[in-house]
C-alpha positions in Angstrom: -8.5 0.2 10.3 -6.8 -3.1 9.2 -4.1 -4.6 11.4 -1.5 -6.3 8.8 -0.4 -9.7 10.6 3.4 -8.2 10.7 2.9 -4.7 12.6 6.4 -5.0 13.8 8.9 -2.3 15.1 12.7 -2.8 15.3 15.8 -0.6 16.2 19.3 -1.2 14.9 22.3 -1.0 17.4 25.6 -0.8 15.4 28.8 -1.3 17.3 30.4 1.0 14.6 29.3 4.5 12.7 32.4 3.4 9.9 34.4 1.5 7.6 37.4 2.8 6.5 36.4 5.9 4.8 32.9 6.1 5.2 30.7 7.1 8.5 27.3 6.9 8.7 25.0 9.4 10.8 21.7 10.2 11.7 19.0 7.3 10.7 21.6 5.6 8.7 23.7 5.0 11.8 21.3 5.4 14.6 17.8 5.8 14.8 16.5 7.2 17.9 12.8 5.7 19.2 10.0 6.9 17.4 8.8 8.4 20.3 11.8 10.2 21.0 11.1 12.9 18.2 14.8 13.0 18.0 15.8 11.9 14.6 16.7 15.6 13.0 17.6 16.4 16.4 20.4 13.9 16.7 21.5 14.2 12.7 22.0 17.8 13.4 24.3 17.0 16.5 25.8 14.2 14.5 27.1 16.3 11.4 28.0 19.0 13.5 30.1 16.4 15.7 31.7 14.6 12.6 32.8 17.7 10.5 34.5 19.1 13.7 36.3 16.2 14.7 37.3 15.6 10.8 38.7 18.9 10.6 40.6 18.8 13.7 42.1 15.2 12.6 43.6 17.0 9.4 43.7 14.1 7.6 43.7 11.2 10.0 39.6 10.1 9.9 40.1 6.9 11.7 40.8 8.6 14.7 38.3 11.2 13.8 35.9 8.3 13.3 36.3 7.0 16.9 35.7 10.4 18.7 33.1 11.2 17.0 31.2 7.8 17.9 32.6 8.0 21.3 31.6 11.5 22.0 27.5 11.0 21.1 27.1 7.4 21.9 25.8 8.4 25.4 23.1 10.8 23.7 22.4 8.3 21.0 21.5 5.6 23.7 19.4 7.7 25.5 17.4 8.4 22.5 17.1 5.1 20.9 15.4 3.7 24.3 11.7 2.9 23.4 9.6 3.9 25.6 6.2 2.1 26.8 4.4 4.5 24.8 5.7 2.9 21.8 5.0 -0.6 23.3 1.7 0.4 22.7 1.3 2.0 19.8 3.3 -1.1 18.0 1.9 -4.4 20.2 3.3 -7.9 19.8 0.3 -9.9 20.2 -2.6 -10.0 17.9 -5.1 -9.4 21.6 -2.3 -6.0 22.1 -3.5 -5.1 18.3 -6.9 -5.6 18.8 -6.5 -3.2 22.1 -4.6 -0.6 20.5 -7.1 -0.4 17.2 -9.9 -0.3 20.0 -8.7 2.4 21.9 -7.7 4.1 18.6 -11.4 3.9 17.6 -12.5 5.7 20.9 -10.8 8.7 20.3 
């Protein structure tokens, strides 16, 4: 198994779900750690969350917008926090690759 010189993993954290019109949910606004096993999950709970609090704002999605950011961001954070076992599986040092591919190998 080849190690590529740029294994990398990287999360987005946006301060805001929308512009004006449009929100953004599931992956495209949050992704949760890989290891969370989250992703459909929280785009379940997201679409649920946004088409409830648009229909209730009749209208008025900016303040639909907010409560629906401000009513999962708690969740969302919980899930997007990587955990060590993702430390491992996507090492920053060339040594940590070499480890990982090792290990990999034994099993």
């Amino acid at each position: 198994m080849a190690t590529l010189p740029g294994d990398a993993l990287s999360q987005v954290h946006m301060d805001s779900w929308s512009s004006g019109r449009v929100a953004l949910l599931g992956d495209a606004a949050w992704c949760a750690s890989p290891a969370s096993g989250a992703g459909a999950e929280l785009a379940v709970v997201g679409a649920s969350r946004l088409a409830n609090e648009l229909a209730a704002a009749a209208g008025n999605y900016g303040p639909a917008f907010a409560r629906y950011r401000a009513g999962l961001r708690t969740l969302v954070w919980k899930k997007q926090q990587i955990c060590v076992n993702v430390r491992l599986m996507v090492p920053r040092t060339t040594v940590g690759r070499q480890v990982r591919n090792t290990v990999a190998r034994l099993m």
